[in-house]
C-alpha positions as a Markdown table, in Angstrom:
| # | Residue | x | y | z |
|---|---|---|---|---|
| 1 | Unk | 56.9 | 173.9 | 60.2 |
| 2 | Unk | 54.5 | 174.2 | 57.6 |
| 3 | Unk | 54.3 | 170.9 | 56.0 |
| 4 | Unk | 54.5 | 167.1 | 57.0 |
| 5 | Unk | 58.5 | 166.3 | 57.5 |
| 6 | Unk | 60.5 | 163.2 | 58.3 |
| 7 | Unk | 63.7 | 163.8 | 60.4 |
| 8 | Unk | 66.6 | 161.3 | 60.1 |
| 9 | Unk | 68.9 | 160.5 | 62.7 |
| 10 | Unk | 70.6 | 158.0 | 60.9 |
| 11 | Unk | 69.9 | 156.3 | 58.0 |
| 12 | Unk | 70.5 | 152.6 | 58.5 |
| 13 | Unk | 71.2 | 150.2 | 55.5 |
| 14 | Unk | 68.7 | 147.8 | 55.1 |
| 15 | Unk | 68.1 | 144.7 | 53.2 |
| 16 | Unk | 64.7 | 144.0 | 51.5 |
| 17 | Unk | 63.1 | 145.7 | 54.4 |
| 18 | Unk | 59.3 | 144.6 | 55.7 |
| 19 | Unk | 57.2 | 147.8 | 57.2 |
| 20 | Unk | 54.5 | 146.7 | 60.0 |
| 21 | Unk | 52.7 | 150.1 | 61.1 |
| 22 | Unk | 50.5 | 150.2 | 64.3 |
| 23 | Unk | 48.8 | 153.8 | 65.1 |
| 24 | Unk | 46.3 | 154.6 | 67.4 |
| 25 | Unk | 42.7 | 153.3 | 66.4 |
| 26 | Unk | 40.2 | 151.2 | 67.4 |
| 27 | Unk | 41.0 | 149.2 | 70.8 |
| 28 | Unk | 44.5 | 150.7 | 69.7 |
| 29 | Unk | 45.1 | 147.0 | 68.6 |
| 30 | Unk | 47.8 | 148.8 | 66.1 |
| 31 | Unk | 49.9 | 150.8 | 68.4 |
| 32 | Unk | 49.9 | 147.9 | 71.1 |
| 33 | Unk | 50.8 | 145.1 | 69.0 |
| 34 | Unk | 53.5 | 147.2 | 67.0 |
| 35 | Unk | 54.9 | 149.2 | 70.6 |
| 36 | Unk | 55.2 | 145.7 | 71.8 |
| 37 | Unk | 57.3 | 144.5 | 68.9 |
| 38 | Unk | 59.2 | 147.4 | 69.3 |
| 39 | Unk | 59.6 | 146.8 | 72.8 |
| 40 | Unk | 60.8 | 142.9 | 72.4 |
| 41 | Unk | 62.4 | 143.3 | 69.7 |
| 42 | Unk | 64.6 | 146.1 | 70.8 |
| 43 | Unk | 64.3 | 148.0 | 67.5 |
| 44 | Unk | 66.4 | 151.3 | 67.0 |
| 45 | Unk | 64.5 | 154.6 | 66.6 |
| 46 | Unk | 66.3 | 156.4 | 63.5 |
| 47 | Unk | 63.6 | 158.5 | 62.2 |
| 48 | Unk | 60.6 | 160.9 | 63.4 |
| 49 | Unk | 57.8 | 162.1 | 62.0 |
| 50 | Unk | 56.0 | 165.7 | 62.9 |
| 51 | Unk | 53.0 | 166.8 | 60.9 |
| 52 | Unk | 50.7 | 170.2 | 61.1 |
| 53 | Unk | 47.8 | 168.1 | 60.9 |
| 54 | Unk | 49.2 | 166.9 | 64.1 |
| 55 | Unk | 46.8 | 168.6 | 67.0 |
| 56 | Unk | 48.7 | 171.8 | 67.9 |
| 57 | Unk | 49.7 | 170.9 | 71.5 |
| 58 | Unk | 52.6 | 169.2 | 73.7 |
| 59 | Unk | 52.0 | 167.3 | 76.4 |
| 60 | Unk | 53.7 | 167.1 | 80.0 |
| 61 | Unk | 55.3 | 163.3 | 80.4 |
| 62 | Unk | 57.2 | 162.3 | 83.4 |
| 63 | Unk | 57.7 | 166.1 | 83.5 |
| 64 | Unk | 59.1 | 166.4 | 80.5 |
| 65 | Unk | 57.9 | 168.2 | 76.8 |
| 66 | Unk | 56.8 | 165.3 | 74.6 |
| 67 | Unk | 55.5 | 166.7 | 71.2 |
| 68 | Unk | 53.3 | 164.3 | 68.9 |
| 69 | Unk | 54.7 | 162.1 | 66.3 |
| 70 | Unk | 55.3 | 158.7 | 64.8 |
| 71 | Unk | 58.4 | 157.2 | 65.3 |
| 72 | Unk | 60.2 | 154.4 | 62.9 |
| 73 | Unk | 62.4 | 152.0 | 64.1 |
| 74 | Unk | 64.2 | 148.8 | 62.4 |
| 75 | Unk | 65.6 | 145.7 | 63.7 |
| 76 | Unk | 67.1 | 142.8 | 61.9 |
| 77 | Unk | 65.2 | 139.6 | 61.2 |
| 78 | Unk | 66.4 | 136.3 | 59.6 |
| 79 | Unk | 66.0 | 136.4 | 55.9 |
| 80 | Unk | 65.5 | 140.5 | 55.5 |
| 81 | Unk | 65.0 | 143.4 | 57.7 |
| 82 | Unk | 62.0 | 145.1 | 59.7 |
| 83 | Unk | 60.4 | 148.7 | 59.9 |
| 84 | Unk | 58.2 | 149.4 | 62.4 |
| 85 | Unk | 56.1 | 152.7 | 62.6 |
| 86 | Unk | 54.6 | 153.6 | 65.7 |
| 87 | Unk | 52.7 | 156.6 | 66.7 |
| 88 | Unk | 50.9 | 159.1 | 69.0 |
| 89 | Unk | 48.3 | 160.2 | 66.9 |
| 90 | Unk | 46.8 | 160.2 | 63.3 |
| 91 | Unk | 46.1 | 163.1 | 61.8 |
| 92 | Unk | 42.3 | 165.4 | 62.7 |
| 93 | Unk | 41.9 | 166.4 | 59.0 |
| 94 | Unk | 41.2 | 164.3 | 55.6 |
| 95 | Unk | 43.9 | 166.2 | 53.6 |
| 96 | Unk | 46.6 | 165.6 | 56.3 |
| 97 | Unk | 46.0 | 161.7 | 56.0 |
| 98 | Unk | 46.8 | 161.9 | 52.5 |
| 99 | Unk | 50.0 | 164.1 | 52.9 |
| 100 | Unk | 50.9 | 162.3 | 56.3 |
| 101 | Unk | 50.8 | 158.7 | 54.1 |
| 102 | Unk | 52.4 | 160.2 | 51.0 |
| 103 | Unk | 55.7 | 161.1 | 53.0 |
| 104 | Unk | 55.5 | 157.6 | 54.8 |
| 105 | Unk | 55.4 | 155.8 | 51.5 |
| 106 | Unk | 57.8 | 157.6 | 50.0 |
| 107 | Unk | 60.5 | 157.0 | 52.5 |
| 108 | Unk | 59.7 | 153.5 | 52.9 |
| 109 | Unk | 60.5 | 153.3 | 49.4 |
| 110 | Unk | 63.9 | 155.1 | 49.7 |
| 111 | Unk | 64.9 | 152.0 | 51.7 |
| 112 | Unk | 63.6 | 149.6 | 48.7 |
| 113 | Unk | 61.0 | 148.8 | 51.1 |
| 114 | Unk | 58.1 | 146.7 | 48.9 |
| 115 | Unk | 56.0 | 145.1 | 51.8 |
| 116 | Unk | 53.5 | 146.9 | 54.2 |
| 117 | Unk | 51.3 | 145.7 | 56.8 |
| 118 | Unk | 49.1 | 148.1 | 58.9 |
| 119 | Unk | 47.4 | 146.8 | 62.2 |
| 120 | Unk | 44.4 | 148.2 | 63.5 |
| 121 | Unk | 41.1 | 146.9 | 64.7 |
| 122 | Unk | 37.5 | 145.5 | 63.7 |
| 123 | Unk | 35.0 | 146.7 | 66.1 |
| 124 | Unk | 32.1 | 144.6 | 66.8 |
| 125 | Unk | 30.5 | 145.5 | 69.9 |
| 126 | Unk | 31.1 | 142.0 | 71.2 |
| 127 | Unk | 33.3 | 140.7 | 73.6 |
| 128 | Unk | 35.2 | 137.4 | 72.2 |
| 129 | Unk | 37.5 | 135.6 | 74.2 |
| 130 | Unk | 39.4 | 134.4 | 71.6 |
| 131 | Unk | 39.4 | 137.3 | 68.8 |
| 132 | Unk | 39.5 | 137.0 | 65.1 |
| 133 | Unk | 42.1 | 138.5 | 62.6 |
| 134 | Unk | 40.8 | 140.0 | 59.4 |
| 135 | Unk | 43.0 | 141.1 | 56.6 |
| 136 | Unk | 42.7 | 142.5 | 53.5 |
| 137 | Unk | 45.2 | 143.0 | 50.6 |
| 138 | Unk | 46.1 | 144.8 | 47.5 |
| 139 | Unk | 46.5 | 141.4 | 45.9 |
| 140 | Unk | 44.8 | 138.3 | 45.7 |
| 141 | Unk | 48.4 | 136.4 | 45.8 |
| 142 | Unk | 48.9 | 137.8 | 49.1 |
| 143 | Unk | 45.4 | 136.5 | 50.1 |
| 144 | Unk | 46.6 | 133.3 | 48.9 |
| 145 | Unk | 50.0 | 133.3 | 50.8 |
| 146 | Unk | 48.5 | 134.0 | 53.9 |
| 147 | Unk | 45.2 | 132.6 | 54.4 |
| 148 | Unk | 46.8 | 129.4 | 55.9 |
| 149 | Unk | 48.0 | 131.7 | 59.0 |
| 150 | Unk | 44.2 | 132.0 | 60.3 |
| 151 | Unk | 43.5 | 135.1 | 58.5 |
| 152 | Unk | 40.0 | 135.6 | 57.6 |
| 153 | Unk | 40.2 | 137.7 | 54.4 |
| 154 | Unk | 36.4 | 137.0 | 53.7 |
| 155 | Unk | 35.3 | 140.5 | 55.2 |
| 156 | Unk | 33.2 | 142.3 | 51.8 |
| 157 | Unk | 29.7 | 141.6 | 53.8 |
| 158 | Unk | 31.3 | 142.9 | 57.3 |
| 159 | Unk | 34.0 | 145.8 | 56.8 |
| 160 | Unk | 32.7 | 148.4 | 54.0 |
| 161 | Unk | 35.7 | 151.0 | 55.0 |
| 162 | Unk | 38.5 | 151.5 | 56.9 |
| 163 | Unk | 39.1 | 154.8 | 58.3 |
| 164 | Unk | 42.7 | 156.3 | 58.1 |
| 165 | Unk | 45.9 | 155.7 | 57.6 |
| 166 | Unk | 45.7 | 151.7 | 58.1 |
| 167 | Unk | 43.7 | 152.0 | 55.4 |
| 168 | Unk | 45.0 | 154.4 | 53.3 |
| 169 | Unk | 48.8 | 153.1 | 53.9 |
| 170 | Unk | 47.9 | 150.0 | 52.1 |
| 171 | Unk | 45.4 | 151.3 | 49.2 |
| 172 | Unk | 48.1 | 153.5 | 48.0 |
| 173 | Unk | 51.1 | 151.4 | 48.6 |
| 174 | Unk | 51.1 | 150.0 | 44.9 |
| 175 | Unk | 51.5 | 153.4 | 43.7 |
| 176 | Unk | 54.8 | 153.5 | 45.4 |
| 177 | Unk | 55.6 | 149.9 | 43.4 |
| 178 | Unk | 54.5 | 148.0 | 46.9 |
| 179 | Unk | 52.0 | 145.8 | 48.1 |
| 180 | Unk | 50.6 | 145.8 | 51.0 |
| 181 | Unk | 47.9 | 144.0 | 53.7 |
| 182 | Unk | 45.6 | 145.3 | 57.0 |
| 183 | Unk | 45.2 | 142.9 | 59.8 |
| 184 | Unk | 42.3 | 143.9 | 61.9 |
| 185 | Unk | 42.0 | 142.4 | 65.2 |
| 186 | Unk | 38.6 | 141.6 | 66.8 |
| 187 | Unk | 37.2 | 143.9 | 69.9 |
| 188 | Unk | 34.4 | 145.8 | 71.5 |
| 189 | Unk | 35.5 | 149.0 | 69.4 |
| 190 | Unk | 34.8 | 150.6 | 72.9 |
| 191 | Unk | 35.8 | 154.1 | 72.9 |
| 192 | Unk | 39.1 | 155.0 | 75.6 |
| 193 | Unk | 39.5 | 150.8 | 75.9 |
| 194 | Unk | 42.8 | 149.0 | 75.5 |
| 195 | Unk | 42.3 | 145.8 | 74.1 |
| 196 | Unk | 45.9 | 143.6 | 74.5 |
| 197 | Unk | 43.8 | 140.2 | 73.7 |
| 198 | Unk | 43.0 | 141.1 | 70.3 |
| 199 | Unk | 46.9 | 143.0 | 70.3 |
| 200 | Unk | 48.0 | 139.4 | 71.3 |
| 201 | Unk | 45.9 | 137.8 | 68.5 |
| 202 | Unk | 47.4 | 140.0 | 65.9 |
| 203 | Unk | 51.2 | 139.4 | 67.0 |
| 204 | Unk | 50.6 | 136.0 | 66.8 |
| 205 | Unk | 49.5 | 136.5 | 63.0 |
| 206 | Unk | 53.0 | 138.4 | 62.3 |
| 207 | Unk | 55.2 | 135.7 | 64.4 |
| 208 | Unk | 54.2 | 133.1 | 61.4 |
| 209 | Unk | 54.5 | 135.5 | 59.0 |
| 210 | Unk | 57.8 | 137.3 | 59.8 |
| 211 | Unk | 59.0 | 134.1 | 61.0 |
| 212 | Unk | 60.4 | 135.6 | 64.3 |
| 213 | Unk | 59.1 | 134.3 | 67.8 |
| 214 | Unk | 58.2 | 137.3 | 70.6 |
| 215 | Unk | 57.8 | 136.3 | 74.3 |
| 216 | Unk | 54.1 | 137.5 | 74.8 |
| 217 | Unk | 54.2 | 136.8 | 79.0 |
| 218 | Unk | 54.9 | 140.5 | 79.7 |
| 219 | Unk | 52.0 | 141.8 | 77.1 |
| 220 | Unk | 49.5 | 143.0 | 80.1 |
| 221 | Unk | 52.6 | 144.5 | 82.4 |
| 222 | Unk | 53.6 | 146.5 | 79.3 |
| 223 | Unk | 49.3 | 148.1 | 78.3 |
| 224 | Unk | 49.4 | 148.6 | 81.2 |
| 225 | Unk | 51.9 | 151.0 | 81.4 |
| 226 | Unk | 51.2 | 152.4 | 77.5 |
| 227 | Unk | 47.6 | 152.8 | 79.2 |
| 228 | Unk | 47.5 | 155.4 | 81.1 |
| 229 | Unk | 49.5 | 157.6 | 78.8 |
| 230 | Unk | 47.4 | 156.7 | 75.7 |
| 231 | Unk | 44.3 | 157.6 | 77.4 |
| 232 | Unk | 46.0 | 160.9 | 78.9 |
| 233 | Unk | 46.4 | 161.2 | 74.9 |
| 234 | Unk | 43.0 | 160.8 | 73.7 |
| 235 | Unk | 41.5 | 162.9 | 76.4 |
| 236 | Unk | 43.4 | 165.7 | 75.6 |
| 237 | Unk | 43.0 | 164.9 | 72.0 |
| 238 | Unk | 39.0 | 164.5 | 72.4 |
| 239 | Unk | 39.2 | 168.1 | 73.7 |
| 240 | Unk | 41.1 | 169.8 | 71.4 |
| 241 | Unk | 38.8 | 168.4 | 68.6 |
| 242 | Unk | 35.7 | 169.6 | 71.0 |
| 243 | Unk | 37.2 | 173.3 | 70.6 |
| 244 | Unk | 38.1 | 173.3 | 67.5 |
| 245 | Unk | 34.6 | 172.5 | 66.5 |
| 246 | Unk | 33.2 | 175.4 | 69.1 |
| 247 | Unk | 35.7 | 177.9 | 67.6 |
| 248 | Unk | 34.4 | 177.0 | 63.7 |
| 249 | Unk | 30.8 | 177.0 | 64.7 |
| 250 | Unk | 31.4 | 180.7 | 66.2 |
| 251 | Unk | 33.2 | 181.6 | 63.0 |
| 252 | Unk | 30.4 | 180.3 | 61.0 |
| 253 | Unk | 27.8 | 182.1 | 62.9 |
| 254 | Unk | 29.6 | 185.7 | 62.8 |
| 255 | Unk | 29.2 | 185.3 | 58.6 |
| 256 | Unk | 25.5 | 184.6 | 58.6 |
| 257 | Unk | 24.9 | 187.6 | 56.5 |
């Protein structure tokens, strides 16, 4: 495979779809609130994701072969349908986020998808018992329609960039004719750290906004379980990036002429 590709299962019909993403990030806020939607919801898988800016491995899970990618799911909610992207991994190299992104957008918009909100978090190095949501938007409407759900969009003097495809999802959604919003959930920002209060903080954002109601009670049961096999991910993930960086370094130091 040499570039990013989407593979279809079946393509479902869908009406005025919404796209929420989660990927892993800081306190993986994203992938936990979004896995958990999945979860409750009982969305469908009907698509998959593989990229080569993917780290080249597979990892051993429950004994089986499980390669990286992002899945996307839908469900139907009152008043329009819901896509939800999850994932293992972003991509380990600038160029892949932008070609990883690209094909997202442009099959959300095959679906006449015009809405995108990415989840990640805002690390602080506090802990708060009761975390705040940040957003920001590609339109100061949006700002305006959703303010009065106890998102703080007044971020400039706090959050300068954010890093990845959360980010990048929503800056270049409008040139795919969408717009698009970030939540960013409060936490430490803690590397290897799970944080399902800020998750919980965050889903309780996108049950006002989607207008759906999700039974939070097994939230902690469920990390706990994604865990274990998140951190098996970023280990392995931490050390691949550790190599790769040994292997350039030798390859720069054979051409010092």
């Amino acid at each position: 495979m040499l570039e990013t590709k989407i593979f279809v299962n079946k393509k479902p019909k869908l009406k005025n779809p919404i796209c929420v993403v989660g990927l892993p990030g800081i306190g993986n806020i994203g992938r936990i609130a979004v896995g958990y939607m999945v979860h409750e919801l009982k969305a469908k898988k009907f698509a998959e994701l593989y990229s080569p800016y993917f780290f080249p491995f597979v990892m051993i899970h429950n004994n089986m072969i499980h390669t990286l990618r992002n899945e996307f799911y839908y469900c139907k909610i009152k008043g329009r349908d819901l896509i939800l992207l999850i994932g293992d991994c972003q991509t380990y190299d600038p160029k892949g986020h932008y070609e990883v992104v690209g094909k997202i957008l442009e099959f959300l918009k095959s679906f006449g998808c015009k809405n995108i909100i990415t989840v990640g978090g805002f690390g602080t190095g506090k802990v708060s018992e009761k975390p705040k949501v940040y957003g920001a938007a590609t339109d100061y409407e949006i700002i305006k329609n959703y303010k009065k759900y106890g998102i703080n969009f007044d971020i400039s003097g706090q959050i300068g960039t954010i890093v990845g495809a959360s980010g990048l999802l929503v800056g270049l959604a409008k040139s795919y004719g969408m717009e698009g919003m970030v939540l960013l959930g409060e936490t430490t920002g803690f590397p290897i750290i799970t944080d399902p209060t800020a998750a919980e903080a965050v889903l309780k954002i996108l049950e006002k906004i989607l207008k759906i109601k999700i039974d939070l009670t097994k939230l902690d049961e469920k990390v706990k379980a994604m865990h274990e096999f998140i951190k098996k991910l970023e280990d392995i993930q931490r050390q691949a990036a550790e190599q790769m960086k040994k292997r350039k370094k030798s390859e720069e130091l054979k051409y010092i002429g």
